[in-house]
C-alpha positions as CSV (number, residue, x, y, z in Angstrom):
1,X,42.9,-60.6,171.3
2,X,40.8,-62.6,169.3
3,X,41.0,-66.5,169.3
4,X,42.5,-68.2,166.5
5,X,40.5,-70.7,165.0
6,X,41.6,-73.5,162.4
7,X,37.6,-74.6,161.0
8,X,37.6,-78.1,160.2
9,X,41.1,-78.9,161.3
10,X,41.6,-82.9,162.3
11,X,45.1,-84.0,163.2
12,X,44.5,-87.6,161.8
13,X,43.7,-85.8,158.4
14,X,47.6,-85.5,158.0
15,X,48.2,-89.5,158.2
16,X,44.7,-90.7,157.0
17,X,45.6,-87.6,153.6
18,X,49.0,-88.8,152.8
19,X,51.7,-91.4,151.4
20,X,50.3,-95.1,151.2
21,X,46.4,-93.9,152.5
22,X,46.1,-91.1,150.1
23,X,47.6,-93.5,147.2
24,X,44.6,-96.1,148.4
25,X,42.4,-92.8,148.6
26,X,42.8,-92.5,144.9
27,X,42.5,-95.9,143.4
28,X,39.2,-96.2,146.1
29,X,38.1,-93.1,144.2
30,X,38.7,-94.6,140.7
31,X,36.6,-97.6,142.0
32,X,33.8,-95.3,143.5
33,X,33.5,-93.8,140.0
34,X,33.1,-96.8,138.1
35,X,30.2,-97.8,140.7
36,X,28.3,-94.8,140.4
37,X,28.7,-94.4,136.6
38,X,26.4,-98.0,136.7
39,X,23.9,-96.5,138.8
40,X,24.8,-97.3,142.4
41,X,23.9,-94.5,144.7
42,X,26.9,-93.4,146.6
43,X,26.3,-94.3,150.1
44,X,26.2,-98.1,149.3
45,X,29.3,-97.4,147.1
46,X,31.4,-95.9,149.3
47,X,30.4,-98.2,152.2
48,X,31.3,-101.0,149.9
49,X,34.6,-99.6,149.1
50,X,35.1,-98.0,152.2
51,X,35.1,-101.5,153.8
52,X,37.5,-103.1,151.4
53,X,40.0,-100.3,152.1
54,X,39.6,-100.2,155.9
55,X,39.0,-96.5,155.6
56,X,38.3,-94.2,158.5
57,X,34.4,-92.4,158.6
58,X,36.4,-89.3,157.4
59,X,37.7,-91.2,154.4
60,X,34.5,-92.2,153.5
61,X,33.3,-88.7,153.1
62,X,35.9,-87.7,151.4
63,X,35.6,-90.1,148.8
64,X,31.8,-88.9,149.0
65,X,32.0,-85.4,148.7
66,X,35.2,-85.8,145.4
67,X,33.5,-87.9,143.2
68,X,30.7,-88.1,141.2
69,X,29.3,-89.9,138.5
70,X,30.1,-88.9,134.7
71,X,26.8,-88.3,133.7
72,X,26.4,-86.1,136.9
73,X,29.7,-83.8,136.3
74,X,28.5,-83.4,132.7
75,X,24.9,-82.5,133.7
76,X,26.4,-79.9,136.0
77,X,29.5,-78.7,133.5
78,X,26.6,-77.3,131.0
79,X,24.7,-75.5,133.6
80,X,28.2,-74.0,134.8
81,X,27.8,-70.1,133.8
82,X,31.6,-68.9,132.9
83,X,31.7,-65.3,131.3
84,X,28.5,-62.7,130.7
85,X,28.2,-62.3,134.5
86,X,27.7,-58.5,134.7
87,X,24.7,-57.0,136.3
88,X,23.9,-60.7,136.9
89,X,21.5,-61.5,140.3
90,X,23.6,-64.7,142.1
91,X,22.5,-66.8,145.0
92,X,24.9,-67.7,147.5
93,X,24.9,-70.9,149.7
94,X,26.1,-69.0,152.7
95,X,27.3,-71.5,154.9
96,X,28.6,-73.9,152.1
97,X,30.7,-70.4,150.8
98,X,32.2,-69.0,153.9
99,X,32.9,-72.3,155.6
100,X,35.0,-73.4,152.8
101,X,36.8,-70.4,152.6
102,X,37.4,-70.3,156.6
103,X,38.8,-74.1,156.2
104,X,41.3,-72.6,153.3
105,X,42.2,-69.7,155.3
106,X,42.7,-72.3,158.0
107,X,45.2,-74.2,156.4
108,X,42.5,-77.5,157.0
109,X,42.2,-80.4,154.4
110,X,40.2,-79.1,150.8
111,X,39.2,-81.6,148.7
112,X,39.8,-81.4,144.7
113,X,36.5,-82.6,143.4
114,X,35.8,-84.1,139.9
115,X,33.4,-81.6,138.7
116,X,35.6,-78.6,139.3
117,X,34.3,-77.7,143.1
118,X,36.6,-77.2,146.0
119,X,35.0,-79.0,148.8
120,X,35.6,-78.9,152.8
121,X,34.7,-82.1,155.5
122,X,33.7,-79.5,158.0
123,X,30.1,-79.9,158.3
124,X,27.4,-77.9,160.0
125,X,25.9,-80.5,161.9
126,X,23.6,-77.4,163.3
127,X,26.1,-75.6,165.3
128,X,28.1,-72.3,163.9
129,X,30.0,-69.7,165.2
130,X,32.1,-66.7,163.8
131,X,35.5,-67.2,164.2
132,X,38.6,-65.0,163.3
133,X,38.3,-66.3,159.7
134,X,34.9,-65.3,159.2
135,X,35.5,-61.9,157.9
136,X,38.3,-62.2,155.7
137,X,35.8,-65.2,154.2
138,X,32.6,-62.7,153.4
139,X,35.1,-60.1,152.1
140,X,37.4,-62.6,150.0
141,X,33.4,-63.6,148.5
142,X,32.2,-59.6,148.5
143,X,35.9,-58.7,146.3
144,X,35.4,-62.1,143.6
145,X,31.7,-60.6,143.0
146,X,32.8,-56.9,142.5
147,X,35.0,-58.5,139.6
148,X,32.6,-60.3,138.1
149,X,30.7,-57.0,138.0
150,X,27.4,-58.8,139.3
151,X,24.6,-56.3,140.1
152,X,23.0,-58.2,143.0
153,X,23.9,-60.7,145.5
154,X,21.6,-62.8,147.6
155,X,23.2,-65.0,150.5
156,X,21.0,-67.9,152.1
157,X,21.5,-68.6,155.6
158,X,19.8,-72.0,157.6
159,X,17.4,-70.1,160.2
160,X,18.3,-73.7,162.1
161,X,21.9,-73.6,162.3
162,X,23.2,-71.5,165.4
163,X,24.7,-67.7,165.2
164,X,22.9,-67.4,161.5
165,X,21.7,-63.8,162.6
166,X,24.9,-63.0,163.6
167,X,26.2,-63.7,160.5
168,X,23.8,-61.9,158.9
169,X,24.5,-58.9,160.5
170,X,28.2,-59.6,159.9
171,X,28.0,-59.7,156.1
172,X,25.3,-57.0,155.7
173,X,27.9,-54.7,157.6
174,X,30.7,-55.6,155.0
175,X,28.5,-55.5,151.8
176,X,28.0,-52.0,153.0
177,X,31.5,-50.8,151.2
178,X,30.6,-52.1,148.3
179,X,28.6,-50.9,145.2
180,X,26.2,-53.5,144.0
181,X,23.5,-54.3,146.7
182,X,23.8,-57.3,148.7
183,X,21.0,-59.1,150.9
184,X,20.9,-61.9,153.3
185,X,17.6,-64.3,153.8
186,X,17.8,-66.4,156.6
187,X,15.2,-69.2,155.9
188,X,14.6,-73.1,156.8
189,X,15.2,-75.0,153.9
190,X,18.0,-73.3,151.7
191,X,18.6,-76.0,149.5
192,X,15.2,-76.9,148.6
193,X,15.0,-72.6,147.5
194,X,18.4,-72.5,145.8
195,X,17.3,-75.9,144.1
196,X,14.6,-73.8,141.8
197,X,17.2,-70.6,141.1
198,X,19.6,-69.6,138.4
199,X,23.3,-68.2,139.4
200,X,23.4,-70.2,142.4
201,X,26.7,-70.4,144.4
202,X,27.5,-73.5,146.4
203,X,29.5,-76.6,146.6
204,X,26.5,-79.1,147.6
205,X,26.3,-81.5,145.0
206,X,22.8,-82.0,144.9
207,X,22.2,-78.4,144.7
208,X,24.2,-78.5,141.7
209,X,22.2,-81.4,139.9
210,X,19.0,-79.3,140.3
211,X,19.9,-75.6,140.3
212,X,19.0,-73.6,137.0
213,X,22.7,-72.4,136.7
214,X,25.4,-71.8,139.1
215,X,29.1,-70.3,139.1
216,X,31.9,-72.4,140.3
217,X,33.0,-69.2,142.8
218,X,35.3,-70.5,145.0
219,X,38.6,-72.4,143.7
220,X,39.1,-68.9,141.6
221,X,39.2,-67.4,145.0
222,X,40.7,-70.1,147.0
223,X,43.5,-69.7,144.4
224,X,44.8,-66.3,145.7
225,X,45.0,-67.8,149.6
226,X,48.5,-68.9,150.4
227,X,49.7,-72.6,151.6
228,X,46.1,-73.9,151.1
229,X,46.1,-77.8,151.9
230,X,44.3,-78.8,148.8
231,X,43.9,-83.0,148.1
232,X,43.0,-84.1,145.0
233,X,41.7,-87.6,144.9
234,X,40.5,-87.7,141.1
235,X,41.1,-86.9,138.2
236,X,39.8,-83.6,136.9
């Protein structure tokens, strides 16, 4: 039998994303906002706020990874490709996409984010292996693409990061059913590549502030995975 996995599961997450702290989460987001809309970068503005709160390393990040400045979210909001997808050619942060999606299917903490993404705190760090999510995650991505109709799909994988041929392998064995052709690139540097590309699918924020255009892919599919813990610390 296989092992059951929860990706990026944390117990503390269910005090420290909750009641009083997840109220303080939320006005510490509204602070972190107005600091980075006057042009503080957001490490030093959510150190600064994350000391004022008393919040946990993993509070910090959360607050890192939801908000964004204004100017940021409207930057990316234009580039954000919504209809006219058929026989398009997308380019798929593969880590970024499939971890997210095994934290969903995981029941683990998602994070709301103020420019429309769905983000996860699970992290690379270097390390990955396939778990028991992993293919329902590649085939929850390969079924959202067949409906957009794209013609193409390109997933970047770190050549770094552990068990990225495996993956490979993995999806190029699912994209196999499928109808529009699917490759996989296993490269160092992804996001300096998917930086310079149109129809790029990720989460990364600074991916998004430099891509040509992207497609917000994954809350559509997140949306059709059952008792999702999803936290919204700002408003959308």
């Amino acid at each position: 039998m296989e092992k059951v996995t929860r990706r990026g599961y944390v117990k503390e997450d269910e005090k420290q994303f909750s009641g009083v702290q997840l109220e303080h989460l939320k006005e510490a987001a509204k602070d972190t906002g107005y600091l980075l809309d006057r042009g503080y970068a957001i490490k030093p503005a959510t150190t600064f706020i994350g000391n004022h709160y008393m919040f946990s390393e993993r509070q910090r990040l959360a607050l890192a990874r939801s908000v964004s400045s204004k100017e940021d979210v409207k930057k990316r909001r234009e580039k954000q490709i919504t209809r006219g997808t058929q026989k398009m050619s997308v380019h798929i942060d593969g880590f970024n996409t499939i971890i997210t999606l095994e934290v969903a299917l995981s029941g683990s903490l998602l994070l709301q984010c103020c420019d429309g993404t769905i983000r996860d705190l699970a992290g690379l760090r270097g390390t990955y292996r396939v778990i028991d999510k992993t293919k329902q995650a590649v085939y929850l991505i390969l079924n959202r693409l067949q409906e957009l109709a794209i013609g193409e799909a390109t997933f970047y994988l770190d050549a770094p990061v552990s068990n990225s041929g495996r993956l490979k392998m993995l999806i190029l064995q699912l994209a196999s059913e499928y109808d529009f052709h699917v490759s996989v690139e296993v490269i160092h540097d992804v996001d300096r590549v998917l930086e310079r590309l149109p129809g790029v699918i990720t989460g990364d924020a600074i991916i998004l502030n430099k891509c040509k255009s992207w497609i917000n892919l994954v809350p559509d599919i997140i949306s059709t995975i059952p008792d999702c813990w999803l936290v919204s610390l700002v408003d959308k």
